[in-house]
Steps between C-alpha positions, in 0.01 A plus 500: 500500500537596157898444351660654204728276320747696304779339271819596368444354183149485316470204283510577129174339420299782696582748200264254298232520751143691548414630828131472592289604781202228495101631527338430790275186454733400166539106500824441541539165343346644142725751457785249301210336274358834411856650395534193293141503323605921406792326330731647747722231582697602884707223605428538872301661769655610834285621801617758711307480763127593494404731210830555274619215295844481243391382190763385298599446133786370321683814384413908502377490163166257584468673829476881385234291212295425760549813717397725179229274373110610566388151648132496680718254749689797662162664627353194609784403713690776591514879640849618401792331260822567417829407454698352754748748643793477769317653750222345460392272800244316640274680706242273698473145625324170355399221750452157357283284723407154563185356623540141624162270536257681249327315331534499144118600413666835639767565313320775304555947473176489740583309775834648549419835446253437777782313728727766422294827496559609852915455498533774229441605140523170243726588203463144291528148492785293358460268265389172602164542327246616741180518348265849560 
């Protein structure tokens, strides 16, 4: 069942923050380390859900930088960006999963994709350095 939270008050630090709806395939856990090596320095990265993440910066000034600046990271991560506005929410689901027992020869992109293929479409990995 899919819930809307709605609140009365939006925090302040939202005005400072990029909207972005993630590419299919994109890997999730480069997304921080590329902003930072196209000198664009966000202070955080919020998922919501499956495809859209909050990227977030430390005033308006640094965030409209990076919105208007022609970075080859944009394409190679994501679809659509924007700024953050109020009604703006998320739109989809993320479902982080743990495997207990595998062995840690396994803990590589392959095997999981092929453990996980059949429950539904594979969005990324986190970051705990899985290997290709």
């Amino acid at each position: 069942m899919k819930e809307t939270v709605i609140y009365s008050l939006k925090p302040s630090w939202l005005n400072n923050c990029l909207l972005a709806s993630i590419s299919a395939g994109a890997n999730n856990g480069k997304i921080q380390d590329d902003l930072i090596s196209c000198d664009i320095q966000s202070t955080r990265m919020r998922f919501l859900g499956a495809s859209q993440v909050l990227i977030l910066f430390e005033d308006h000034p640094f965030m409209m930088h990076a919105f208007e600046a022609d970075l080859p990271y944009w394409d190679k991560y994501v679809d659509d960006i924007k700024p953050w506005l109020s009604i703006d929410c998320a739109i989809d689901r993320l479902a982080w999963i743990s495997i207990q027992g595998l062995p840690i020869v396994r803990w590589n992109r392959n095997c999981l994709t092929t453990l996980l293929r059949s429950t539904r479409d594979i969005i990324g990995f986190d970051r705990l350095g899985l290997d290709a």
